[in-house]
N, C-alpha and C positions, 0 to 999 in steps of 0.2 A: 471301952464299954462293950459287956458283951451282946449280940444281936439277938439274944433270946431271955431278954429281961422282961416280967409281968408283964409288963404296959406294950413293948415292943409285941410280944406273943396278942395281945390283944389290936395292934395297928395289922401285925399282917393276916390277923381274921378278918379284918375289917377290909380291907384290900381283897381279900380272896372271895370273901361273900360279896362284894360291890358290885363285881359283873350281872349279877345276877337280880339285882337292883335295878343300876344304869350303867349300862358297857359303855359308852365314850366318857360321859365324866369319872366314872372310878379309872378309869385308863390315864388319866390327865393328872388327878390326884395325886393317883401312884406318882408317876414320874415327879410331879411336884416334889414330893416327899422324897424321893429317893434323890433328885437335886439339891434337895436340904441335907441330906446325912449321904453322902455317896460311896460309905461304906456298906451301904446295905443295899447296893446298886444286885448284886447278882441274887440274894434273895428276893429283896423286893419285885424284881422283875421275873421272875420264877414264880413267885405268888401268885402275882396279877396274871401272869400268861396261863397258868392253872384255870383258875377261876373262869377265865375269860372261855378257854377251851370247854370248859365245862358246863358253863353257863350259855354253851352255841350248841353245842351236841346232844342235847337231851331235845332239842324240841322238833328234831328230826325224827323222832319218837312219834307225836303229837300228829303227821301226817302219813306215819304208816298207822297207826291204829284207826284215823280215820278214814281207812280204806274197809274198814268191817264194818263201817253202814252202808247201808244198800244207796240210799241218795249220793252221796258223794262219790262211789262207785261208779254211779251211771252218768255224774258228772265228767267222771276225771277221763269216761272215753269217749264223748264230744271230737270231733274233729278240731277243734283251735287248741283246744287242751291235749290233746295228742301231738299236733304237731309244737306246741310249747315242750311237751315231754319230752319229745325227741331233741330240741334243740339241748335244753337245760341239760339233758344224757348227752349229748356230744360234746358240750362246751360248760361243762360244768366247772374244771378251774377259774374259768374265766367267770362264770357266774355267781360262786361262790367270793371272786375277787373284787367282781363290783358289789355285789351285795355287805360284805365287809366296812367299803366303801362309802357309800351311798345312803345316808341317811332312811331311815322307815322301814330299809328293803330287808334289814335279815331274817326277821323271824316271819315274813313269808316266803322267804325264799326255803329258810332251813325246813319251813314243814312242808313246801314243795317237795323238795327233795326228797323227804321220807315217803308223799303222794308219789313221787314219781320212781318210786325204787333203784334210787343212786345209792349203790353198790356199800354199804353203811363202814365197813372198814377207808375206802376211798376218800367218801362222806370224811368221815375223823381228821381221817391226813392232809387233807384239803386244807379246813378249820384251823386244824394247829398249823401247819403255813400258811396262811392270811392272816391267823392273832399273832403268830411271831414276826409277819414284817410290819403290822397295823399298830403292834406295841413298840419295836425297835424303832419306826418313826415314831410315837409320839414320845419317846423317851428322849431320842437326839432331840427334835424340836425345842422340846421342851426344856430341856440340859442348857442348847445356844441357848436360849431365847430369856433363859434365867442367867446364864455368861452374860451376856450384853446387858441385861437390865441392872446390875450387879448386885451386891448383899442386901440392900436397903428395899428391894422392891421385888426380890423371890416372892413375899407372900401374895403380892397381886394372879399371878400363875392360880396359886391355890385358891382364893379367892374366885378367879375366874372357873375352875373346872366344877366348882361344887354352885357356881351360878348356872352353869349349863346342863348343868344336872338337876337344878330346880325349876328350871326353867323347860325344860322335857319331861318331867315326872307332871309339872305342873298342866301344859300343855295337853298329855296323853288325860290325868286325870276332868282337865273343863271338856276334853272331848267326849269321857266318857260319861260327864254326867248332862250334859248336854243333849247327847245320844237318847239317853233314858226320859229326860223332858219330854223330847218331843214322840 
């Protein structure tokens, strides 16, 4: 079967725009799916690692432009936010690697980043090394983890990742309308 059939061209749109969605459960899906057919193991994983780069680097965008209002400006040279700058500029692999990591923490960290003028070529190359080893584990995980459970219970995986995906969109969405309540 070849990997570029109608339906196929339409799963790995769906993969690629995902990150941009929800990055740990489209991440989980993928690998789901690429466990089920693992001939589509180095596309599928190409797709998703696309996506996922693309769907982190644009919001590094989002905190340099909001350096051109004057409030945030006069926020971001504060002394505790300077001495933040300076750390996140010294050790920013390492911040961009727990941020990866770390549940809530990327997209303030990524528009830090932009706030805090890390180097935007740097910025990139960082990103795709954290989504390449944060996708390559959850692809092994996910590969064992569907090995041991064996043919009969692959779909649970899948099952689970589009739970954790509903369960965070759902999450972010009661907090946001909760926000607005009060």
């Amino acid at each position: 079967m070849s990997p570029f059939t109608e339906s196929s061209l339409a799963l790995y749109f769906a993969v690629f725009v995902g990150p941009f969605i929800q990055e740990d459960g489209a991440v989980f899906i993928a690998a789901s799916l690429f466990s089920q057919n693992p001939e589509r193991y180095p596309l599928m994983f190409l797709i998703i690692l696309i996506g996922l780069i693309l769907s982190d680097i644009w919001k590094y965008w989002i905190g340099w432009l909001a350096l051109k209002n004057a409030k945030v400006y006069s926020v971001i040279n504060k002394d505790k936010i300077t001495k933040l700058k300076e750390k996140v500029q010294e050790h920013t692999l390492m911040t961009l690697f727990l941020a990866r990591f770390l549940p809530l923490t990327r997209v303030p960290i990524y528009i830090a980043c932009g706030l805090f003028h890390i180097p935007y070529g740097k910025f990139c190359i960082m990103i795709a090394f954290t989504a390449t080893m944060y996708s390559t584990i959850v692809f092994t995980l996910v590969y064992f983890l569907e090995s041991f459970l064996g043919e009969d219970l692959k779909w649970i995986l899948l099952i689970i990742g589009l739970t954790i995906s509903l369960i965070i969109i759902g999450t972010q969405l009661t907090k946001k309308y909760l926000s607005t309540r009060s």
